[in-house]
C-alpha positions in Angstrom: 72.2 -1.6 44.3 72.1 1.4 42.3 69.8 3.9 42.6 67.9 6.2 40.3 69.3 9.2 42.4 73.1 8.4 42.4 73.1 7.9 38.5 75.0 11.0 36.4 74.9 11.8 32.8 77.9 9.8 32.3 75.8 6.8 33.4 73.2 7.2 30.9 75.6 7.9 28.0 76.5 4.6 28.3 73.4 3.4 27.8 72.7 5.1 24.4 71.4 3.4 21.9 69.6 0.2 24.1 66.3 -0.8 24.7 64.8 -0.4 27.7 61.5 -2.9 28.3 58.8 -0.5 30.2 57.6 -2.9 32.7 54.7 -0.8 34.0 52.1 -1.0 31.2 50.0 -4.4 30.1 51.5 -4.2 26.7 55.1 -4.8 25.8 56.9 -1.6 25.2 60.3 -1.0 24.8 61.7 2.2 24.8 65.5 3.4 23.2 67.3 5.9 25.0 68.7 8.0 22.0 70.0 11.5 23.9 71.6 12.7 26.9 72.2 16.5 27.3 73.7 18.2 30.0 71.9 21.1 31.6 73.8 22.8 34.1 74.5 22.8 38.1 71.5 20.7 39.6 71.1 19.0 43.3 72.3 15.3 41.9 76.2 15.3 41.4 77.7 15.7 38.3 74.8 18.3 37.8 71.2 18.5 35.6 70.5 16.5 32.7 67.9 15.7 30.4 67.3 12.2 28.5 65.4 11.7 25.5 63.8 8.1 24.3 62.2 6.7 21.5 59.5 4.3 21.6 57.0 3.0 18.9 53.6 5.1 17.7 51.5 2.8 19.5 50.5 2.6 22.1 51.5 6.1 23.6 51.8 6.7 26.7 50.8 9.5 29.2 53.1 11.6 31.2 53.4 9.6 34.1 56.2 7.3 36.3 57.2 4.0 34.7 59.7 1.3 35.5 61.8 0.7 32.7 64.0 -2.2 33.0 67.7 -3.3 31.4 70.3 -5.5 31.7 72.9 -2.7 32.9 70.5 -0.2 34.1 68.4 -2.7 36.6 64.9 -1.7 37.4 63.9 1.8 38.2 61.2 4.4 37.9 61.4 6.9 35.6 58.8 10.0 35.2 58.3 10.1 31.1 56.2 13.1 29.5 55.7 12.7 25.3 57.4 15.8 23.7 57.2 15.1 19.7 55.7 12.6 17.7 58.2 11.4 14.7 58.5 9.2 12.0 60.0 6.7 13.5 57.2 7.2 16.6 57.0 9.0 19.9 59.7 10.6 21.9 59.7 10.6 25.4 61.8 12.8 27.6 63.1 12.8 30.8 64.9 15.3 33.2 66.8 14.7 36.4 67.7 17.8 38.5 
């Protein structure tokens, strides 16, 4: 099983572009992971990196841990905190250290 710890940038990369359903709110909410950037030497292997995702204007939600769910990725927990609010809706990022 593969855990949220032992996944690299590389791993996420190849997830760009799909939706991810966030299985920790009432509503149904899916989220697309649209960036990966690299930021340096960091604890996990392969080093820091950062993640960016796009999900819909409504309903927003708060910085906080969710479980987002796909196909490839499985089921894992994911802290989430807003950063801009765009046309297409909010983005949400994520950094792993």
């Amino acid at each position: 099983m593969t855990t949220l710890h032992s996944l690299t940038s590389t791993d996420f990369e190849a997830l760009l572009d799909r939706a991810f359903e966030v299985r920790s709110v009432s509503e149904d909410v899916h989220l697309s992971l649209i960036e990966v950037k690299a930021m340096g030497s960091g604890a996990r292997e392969g080093g820091a990196f950062s993640t960016l995702w796009q999900g819909p204007r409504s309903p927003i939600l708060e910085q906080a841990t969710y479980r987002l769910f796909e196909e490839e990725f499985g089921e894992q927990e994911v802290f989430l905190v807003p950063v801009a609010e765009k046309d297409a809706g909010i983005q949400y990022e994520a950094v792993f250290t």
